[in-house]
N, C-alpha and C positions, 0 to 999 in steps of 0.2 A: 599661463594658458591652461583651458581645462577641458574635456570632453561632457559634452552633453548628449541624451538622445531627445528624441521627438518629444517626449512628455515635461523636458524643463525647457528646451527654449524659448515660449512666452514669458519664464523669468529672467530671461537676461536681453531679450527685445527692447530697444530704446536707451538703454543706458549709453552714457555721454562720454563714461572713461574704458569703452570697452567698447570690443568689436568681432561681431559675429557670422562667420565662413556657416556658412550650410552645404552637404551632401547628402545625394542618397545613401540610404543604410543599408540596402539589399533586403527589405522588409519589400514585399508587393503584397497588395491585396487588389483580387480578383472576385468574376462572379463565375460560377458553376453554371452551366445550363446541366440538367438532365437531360441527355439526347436520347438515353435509350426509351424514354416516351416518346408515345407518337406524334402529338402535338410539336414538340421542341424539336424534332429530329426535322423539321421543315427546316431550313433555314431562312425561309422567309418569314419566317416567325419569330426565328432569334434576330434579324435585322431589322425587326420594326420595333422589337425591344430595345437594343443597341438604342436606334434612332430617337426614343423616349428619355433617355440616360445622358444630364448634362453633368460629365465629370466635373468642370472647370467650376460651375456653381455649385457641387457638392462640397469640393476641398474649399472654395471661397467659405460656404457656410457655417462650414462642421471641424473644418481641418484647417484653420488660417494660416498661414507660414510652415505648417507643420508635413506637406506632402509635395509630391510634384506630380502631374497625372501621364501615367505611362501605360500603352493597349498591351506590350509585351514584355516577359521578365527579364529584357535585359535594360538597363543602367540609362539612363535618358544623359545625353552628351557622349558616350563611348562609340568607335570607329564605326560596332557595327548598328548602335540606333539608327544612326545618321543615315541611312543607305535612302535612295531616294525618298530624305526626308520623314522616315516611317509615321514620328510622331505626329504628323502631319495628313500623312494619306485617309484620316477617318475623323477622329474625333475633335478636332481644335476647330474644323470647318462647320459654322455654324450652316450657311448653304448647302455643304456635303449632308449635315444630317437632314436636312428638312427635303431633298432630292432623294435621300434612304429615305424617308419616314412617307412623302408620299408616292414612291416606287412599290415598296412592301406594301402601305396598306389598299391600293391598287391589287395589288395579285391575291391580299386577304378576302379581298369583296368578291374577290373571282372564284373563291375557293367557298365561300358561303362562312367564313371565317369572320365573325364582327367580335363578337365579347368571349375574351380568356380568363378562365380562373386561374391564377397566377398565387403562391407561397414564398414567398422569401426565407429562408433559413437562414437563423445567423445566430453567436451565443452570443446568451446574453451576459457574460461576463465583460463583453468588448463593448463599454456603453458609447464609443462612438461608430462601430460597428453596427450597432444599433440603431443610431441616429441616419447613419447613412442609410441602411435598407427602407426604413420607414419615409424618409424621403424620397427614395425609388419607387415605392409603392404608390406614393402619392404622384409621382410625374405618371407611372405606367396607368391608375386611375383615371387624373387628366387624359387620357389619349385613350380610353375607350375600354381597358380591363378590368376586371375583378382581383385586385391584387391585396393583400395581405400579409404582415411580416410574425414569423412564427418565430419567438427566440427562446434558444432552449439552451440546456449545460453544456459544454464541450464537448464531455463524453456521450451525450447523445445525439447531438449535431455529427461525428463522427460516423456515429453509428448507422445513423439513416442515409449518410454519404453514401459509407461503403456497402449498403443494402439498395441503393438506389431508392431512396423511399426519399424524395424531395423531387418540388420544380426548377429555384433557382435557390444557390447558396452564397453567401458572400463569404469567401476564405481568405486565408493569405500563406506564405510560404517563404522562407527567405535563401535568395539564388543562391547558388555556386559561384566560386570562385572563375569560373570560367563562361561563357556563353552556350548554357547549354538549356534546348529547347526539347528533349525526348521525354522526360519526365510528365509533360501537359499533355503533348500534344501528336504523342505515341505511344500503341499500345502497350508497350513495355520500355523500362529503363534500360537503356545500352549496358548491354553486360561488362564492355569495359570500362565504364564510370564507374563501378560498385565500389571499385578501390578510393577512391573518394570520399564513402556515405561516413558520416563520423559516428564511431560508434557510440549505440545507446541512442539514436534517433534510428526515426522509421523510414524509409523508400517516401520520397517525394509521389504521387500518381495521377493518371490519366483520372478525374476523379466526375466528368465529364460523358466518357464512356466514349470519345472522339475516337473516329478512325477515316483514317485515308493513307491508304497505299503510297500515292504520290508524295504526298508529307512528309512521311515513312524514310522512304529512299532518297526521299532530300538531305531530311536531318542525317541519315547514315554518311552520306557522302561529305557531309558537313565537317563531320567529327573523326573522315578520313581523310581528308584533305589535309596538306600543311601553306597550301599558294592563297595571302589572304586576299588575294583580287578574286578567287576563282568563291572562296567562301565567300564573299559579302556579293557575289553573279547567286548565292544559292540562297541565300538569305532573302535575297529580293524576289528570286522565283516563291520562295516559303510566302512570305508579305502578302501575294498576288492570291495564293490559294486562300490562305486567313484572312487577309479583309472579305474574301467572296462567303465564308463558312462560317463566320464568327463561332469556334466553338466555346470562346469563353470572353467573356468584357473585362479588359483590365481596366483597373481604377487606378492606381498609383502607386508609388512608393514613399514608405516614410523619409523625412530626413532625421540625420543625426548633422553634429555641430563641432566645432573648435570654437569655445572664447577664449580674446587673448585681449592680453593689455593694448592699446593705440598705441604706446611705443614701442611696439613690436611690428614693423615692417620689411618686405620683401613679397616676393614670389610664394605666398601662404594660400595654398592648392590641394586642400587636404579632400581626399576619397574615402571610398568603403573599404579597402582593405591599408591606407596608409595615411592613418591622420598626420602626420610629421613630413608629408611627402615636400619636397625640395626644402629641407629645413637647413641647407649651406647656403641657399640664399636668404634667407632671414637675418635680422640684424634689429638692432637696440637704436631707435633714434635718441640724439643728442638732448639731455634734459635742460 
């Protein structure tokens, strides 16, 4: 058996004496709005974006085998995605988006709102990064914008982040060991996760400029609590506020892989932090 990540598993795709487990890796990649413009701080402007944005045919196109499409940075199949359904409440609904796409651009006409100059940020070091924004730009064109993909080095993709000097960015970040949502989607990182941060990386951040009070005191109570019925009641209140604010587009997560020989059978259920997870029940079929 061997571990892969995202970048070789098309080389061991299809082989006949070998068989291949996929997970996520806890790689998510995201889109940034800039709220603290005025334009973007509408939300009905970041929902009509949303509604333009087919994750399922960007990973089909650009990412085959290689992602799974998730709106929030927690683990697609884990206790608390599942909460009514999350993966489900927005983006997989082709219906759901075309009921956003003409609800938003209704209230755009109302506002005297028709054509947006839109920028994509994204490095171009990440040439499928690249591919995917330039594809976004072209859905957000189809549907009536001026959109454009600006790709620049890392270090200065960063830097216009943390200056606020972009409209939309495509980033990525990869979670914590635990389910934690303060680092996006609140003003500040809970001061008791710091114990956490591994040294020699930087503070995850609100990169977004998102704020809401209500959010706020959800997620605090989240990370106060130990009753998991009472946290997956606070999750779903969180759900309710984010699908209404979209303050960021999740696109997916990469996967990683176990290959293993075909006579290698049992309960082989490998995750993000345990490739060998139930490895007593594995076992060597009969040659």
């Amino acid at each position: 058996m061997i571990s892969i990540n995202d970048d070789d598993i098309s080389i061991y795709s299809g082989k006949n004496d070998a068989i291949t487990k996929k997970y996520a890796n806890g790689k998510w990649d995201f889109i940034s709005f800039n709220i603290t413009k005025p334009i973007l701080n509408d939300k009905v402007v970041r929902k009509f974006i949303y509604s333009c944005i087919n994750k399922r045919e960007i990973i089909a196109d650009i990412l085959p085998g290689k992602a799974i499409e998730s709106d929030i940075p927690i683990i697609p199949g884990t206790w608390l995605y599942e909460i009514d359904e999350w993966i489900k409440s927005l983006s997989d609904s082709e219906k759901n988006l075309q009921i956003i796409k003409k609800d938003s651009q209704k209230l755009l006409l109302e506002k005297g709102i028709s054509t947006l100059k839109l920028e994509i940020l994204v490095n171009e070091e990440n040439t499928d990064r690249v591919k995917v924004a330039e594809k976004i730009a072209k859905s957000l064109n189809d549907n009536g914008f001026d959109a454009k993909v600006n790709a620049v080095k890392w270090d200065k993709l960063l830097n216009l982040v943390r200056n606020k000097r972009y409209d939309l960015a495509i980033l990525g970040c990869t979670i914590p060991n635990y389910p934690d949502l303060s680092y996006i989607y609140s003003t500040q990182y809970m001061d008791y996760q710091s114990y956490n941060i591994t040294s020699g990386y930087n503070l995850a951040m609100n990169v977004s400029g998102y704020e809401n009070k209500e959010v706020e005191n959800i997620i605090k109570k989240i990370y106060e609590s130990k009753d998991r019925n009472e946290i997956k009641g606070l999750f779903s209140d969180l759900k309710i506020i984010l699908n209404d604010e979209i303050p960021y587009i999740g696109l997916y997560f990469y996967y990683n892989a176990v290959v293993h020989n075909k006579n290698i059978r049992g309960n082989i259920d490998p995750y993000m932090w345990d490739e060998y997870n139930n490895i007593t029940e594995w076992y060597i079929s009969g040659q």
